[in-house]
N, C-alpha and C positions, 0 to 999 in steps of 0.2 A: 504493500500500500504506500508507503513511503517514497517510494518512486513516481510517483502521480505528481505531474508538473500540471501548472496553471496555462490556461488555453485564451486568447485573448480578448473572449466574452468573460471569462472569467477576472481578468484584469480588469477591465473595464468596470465593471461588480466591484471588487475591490477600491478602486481608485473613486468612484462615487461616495461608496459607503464609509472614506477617507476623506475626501476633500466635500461633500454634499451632507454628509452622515452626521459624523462626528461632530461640525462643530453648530450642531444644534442646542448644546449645551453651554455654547459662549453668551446665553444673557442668564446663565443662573448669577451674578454679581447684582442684577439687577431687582432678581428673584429674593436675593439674602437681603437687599436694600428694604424691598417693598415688606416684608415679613419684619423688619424693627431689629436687623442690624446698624450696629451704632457708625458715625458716617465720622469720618480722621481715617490717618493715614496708618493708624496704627490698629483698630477697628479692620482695616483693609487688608491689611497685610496677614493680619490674622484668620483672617477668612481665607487667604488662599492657602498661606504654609497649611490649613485644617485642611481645605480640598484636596492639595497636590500630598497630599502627607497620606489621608485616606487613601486613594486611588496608587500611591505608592506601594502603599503596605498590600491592596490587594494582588499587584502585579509582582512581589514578593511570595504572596502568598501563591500563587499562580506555578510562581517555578518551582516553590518547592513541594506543593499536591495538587498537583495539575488536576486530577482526578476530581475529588471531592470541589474543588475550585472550579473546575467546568460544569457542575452539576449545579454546585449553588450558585452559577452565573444566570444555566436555563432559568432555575426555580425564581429568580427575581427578575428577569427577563421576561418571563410570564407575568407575571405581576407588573412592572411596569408596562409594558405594550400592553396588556388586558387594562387595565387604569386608562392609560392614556386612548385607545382606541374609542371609552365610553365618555371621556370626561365634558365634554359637552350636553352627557344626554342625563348620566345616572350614575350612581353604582353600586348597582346590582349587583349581584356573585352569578346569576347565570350567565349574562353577556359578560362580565369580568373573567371570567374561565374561560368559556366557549374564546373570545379574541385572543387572551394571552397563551393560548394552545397552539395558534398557526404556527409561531415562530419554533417554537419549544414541541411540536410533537405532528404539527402536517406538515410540514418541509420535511423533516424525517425521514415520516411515513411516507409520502410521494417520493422521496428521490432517495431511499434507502441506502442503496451504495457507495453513492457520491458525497453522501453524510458523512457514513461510516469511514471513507478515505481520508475527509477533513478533520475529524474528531481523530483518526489515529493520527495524525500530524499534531495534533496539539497534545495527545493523552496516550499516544502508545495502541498498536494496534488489539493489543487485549483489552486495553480502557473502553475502546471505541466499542468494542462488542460489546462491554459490560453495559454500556450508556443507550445503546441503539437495543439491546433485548428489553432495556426498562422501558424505552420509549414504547414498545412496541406492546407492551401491557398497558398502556394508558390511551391507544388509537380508543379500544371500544367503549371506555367512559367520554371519550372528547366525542364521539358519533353521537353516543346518546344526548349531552350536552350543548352541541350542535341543532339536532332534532330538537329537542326542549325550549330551545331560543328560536327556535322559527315559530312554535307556540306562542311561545314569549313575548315575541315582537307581534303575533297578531294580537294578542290582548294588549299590549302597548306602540302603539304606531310611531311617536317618537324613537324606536329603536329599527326600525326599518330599514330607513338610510345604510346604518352603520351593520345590520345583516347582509343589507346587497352589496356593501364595500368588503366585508367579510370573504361572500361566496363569489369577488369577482376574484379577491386574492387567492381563495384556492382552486379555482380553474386554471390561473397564473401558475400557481405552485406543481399545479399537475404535469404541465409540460414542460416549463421552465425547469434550467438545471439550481439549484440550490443559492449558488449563493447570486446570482439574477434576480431570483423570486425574491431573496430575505433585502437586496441593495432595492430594488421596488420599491417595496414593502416599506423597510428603512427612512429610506430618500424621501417620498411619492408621499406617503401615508403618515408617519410616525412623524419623522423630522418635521415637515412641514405642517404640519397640523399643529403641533409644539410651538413652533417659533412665532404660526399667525397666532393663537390663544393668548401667548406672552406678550405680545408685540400688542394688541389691542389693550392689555390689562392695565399696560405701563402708563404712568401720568407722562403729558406731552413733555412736562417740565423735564422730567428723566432722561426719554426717550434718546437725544442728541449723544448726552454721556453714555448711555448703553450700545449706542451702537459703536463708538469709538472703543469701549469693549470689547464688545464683538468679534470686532477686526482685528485687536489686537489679539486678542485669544485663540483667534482662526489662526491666524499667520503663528505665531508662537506654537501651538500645537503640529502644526503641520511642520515644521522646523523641527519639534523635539521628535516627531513619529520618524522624520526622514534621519537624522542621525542614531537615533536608534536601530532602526533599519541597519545601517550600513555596518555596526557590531555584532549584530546579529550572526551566527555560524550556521550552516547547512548551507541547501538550495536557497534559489532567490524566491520558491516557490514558497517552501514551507516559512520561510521565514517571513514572506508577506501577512501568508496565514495566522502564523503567532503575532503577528505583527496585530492585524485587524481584531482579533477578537480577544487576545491580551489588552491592548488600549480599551476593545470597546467593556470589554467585564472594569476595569480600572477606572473610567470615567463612569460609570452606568451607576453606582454605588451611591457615591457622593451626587451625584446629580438626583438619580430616584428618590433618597432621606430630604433631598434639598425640597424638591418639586412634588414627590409622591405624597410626603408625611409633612412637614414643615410647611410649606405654603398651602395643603388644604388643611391642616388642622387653623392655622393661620386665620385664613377665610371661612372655616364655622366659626371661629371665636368671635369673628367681626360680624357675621349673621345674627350672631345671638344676640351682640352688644346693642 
């Protein structure tokens, strides 16, 4: 398996879900603002050393149990893209499961082998079996779950929309090869739906400062992923691969606590008040 070199859709995928993907995460500063972090330079600073320090330890943690580490990446993976998929509409735990399943267990299941090639590049070709046989006990609760949200959304029409954006992703997912489907997915759905949510929430007064941010954040990461990159040992393949899903488990952490847990707990506290 290890032998499996990246194919130039495949690059492409990557290269999106690097430069498109990732830096949808450059206005959490503005996220920690609006939630009643304290504003100086020192407040500021603070806030990143805790970011880049989290997201550090987890890409630590990454190389020394890749295993366990790739597992609990899916399990909050799910959980965020399942959150983020509803948060316009609700959240519900059946459309919250049924969404955060696509990534975490119908890519999988559609593109079985080309999974299991990617997961042994990250976790060792035994890892990859051991993670693709779990996946593959969890297909017939995510069908039933599935089934129950097509229910679901006809007794609730508001979730309609976000069903047929669901079942267009996994017609997508069917034929598309894996990482196509998840850079889509990513890019198309997840990132950009993120960014417009935040980007309307933000006071105009902010806005200007955020996006000078942004930019900086964008450029700055894509700078540390590419020297990175170049220390990196093996193929130029696999090492893309660690590349991509090492950063995205490393930023996904701190961002999800930031934006999953913190900013809505945030906004019912201000519902209430």
């Amino acid at each position: 398996m290890n032998s499996w070199a990246i194919n130039a859709f495949d690059m492409i995928a990557i290269g999106a879900i690097l430069l498109l993907g990732v830096p949808h995460g450059s206005l959490d500063g503005a996220v920690a603002r609006r939630i009643g972090w304290p504003s100086g330079l020192i407040p500021w600073l603070g806030f990143h050393l805790a970011y880049i320090t989290l997201g550090g330890l987890v890409a630590v943690l990454w190389w020394l149990f890749p295993l366990p580490s790739l597992v609990i990446f899916l399990l909050i993976s799910a959980l965020h893209f399942g959150a983020s998929d509803i948060s316009d509409i609700g959240s519900d735990w059946l459309p919250w499961i049924t969404h955060g399943g696509f990534v975490c267990i119908m890519i999988p299941s559609f593109q079985a082998a080309s999974v299991e090639t990617i997961f042994a590049v990250l976790v060792g070709d035994h890892n990859a079996s051991l993670i693709m046989m779990g996946i593959g006990y969890l297909l017939l609760p995510w069908i039933l779950c599935f089934i129950g949200y097509c229910v679901f959304a006809y007794v609730k029409p508001q979730y309609r929309k976000s069903l047929l954006n669901l079942t267009i992703l996994l017609v997508l997912a069917s034929i598309l090869p894996p990482l196509i489907s998840f850079s889509l997915y990513f890019c198309c759905w997840h990132s950009r739906g993120h960014l417009l949510r935040l980007w309307r929430s933000l006071e105009r007064a902010d806005r200007s400062r955020s996006l000078r941010e942004a930019a900086s954040y964008t450029v700055l990461a894509w700078i540390s992923l590419g020297i990175i990159f170049y220390f990196l040992k093996g193929s130029a393949s696999a090492s893309l691969i660690q590349l991509t899903f090492i950063a995205l488990a490393a930023l996904t952490l701190p961002h999800m606590l930031l934006v999953d847990y913190a900013d809505k707990k945030n906004y019912k506290k201000e519902s209430l008040s």
